[in-house]
VOGU-3710 file (C-alpha; in Angstrom, 3 decimals, decimal comma):
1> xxxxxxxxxx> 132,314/102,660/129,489  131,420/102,100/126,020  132,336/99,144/124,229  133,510/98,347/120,561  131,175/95,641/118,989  131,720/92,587/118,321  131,912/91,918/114,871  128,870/89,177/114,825  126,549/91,922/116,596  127,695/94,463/113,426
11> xxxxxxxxxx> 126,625/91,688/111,225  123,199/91,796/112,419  122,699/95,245/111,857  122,168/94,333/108,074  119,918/92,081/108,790  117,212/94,053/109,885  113,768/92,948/109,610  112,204/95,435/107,032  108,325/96,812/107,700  106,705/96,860/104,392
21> xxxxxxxxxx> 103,759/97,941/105,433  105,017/101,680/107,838  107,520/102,177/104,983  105,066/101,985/102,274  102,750/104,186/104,040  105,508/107,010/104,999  105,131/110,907/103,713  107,703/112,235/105,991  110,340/113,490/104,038  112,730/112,870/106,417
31> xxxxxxxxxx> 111,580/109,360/107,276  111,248/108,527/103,508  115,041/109,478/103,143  115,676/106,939/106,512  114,018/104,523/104,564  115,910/104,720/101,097  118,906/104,273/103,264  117,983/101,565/105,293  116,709/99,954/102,142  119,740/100,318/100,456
41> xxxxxxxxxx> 122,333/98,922/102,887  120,055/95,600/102,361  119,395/95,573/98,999  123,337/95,365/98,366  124,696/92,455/97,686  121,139/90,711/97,178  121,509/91,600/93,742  124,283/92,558/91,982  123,065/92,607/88,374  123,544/95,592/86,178
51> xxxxxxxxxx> 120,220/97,161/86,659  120,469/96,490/90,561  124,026/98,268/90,465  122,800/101,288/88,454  119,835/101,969/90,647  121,904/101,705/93,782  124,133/104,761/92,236  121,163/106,626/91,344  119,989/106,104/94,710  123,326/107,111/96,005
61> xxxxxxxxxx> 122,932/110,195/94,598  119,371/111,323/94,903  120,036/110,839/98,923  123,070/113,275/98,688  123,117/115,934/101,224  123,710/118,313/98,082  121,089/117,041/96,115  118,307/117,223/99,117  115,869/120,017/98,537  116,870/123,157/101,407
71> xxxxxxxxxx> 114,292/126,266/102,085  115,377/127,784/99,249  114,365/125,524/96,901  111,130/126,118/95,030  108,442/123,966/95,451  107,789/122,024/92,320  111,482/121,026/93,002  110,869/119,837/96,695  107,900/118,141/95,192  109,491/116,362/92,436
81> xxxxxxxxxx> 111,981/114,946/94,998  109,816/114,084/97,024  108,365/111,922/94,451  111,355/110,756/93,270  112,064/109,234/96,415  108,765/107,776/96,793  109,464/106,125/93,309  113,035/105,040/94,729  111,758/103,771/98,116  108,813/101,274/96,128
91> xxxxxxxxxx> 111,502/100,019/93,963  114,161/99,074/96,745  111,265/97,315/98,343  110,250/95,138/95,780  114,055/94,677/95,297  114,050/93,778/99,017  110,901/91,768/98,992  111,895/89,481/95,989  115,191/88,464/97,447  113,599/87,800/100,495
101> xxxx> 111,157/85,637/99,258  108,096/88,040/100,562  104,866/88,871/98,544  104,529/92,462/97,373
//
């Protein structure tokens, strides 16, 4: 029988310990998309400035299932996203690295 958590353990789950080092190094797209979304739920609320704000939205919306390259879409597209998030998953980590008082 499954059990509804406790509201402590659901706290935890944004407190993940982040690797650096495996999400620096990931080409995966799928993965890299895992990533920007893990990276995201603990970025927020670490910083809450303007910029911070604005790049969580763009972030938002570059991980939108309707804005995620499909087999149709031609491959300087994929690419580009691809890079994109790349470019997205580096910034959330040095977002994620300075409030948590870790070395880049």
């Amino acid at each position: 029988m499954a059990s509804v958590p406790e509201e402590r353990d659901m706290a935890n789950i944004n407190c993940l310990p982040i690797d650096a080092e495996t999400i620096s190094s990931t080409v995966d797209p799928g993965e890299l998309i895992g990533h920007l979304n893990l990276l995201l739920g603990q970025c927020r609320g670490e910083d809450e400035s303007r910029g911070a704000l604005r790049l969580f939205r763009m972030v938002e919306r570059h991980v939108a299932m309707s804005n995620r390259p499909t087999k149709r879409t031609h491959a300087h597209d994929a690419y580009s996203y691809m890079r994109d998030s790349a470019v997205f998953v580096s910034t959330l980590l040095s977002v994620y690295q300075k409030a948590n008082g870790a070395e880049e």
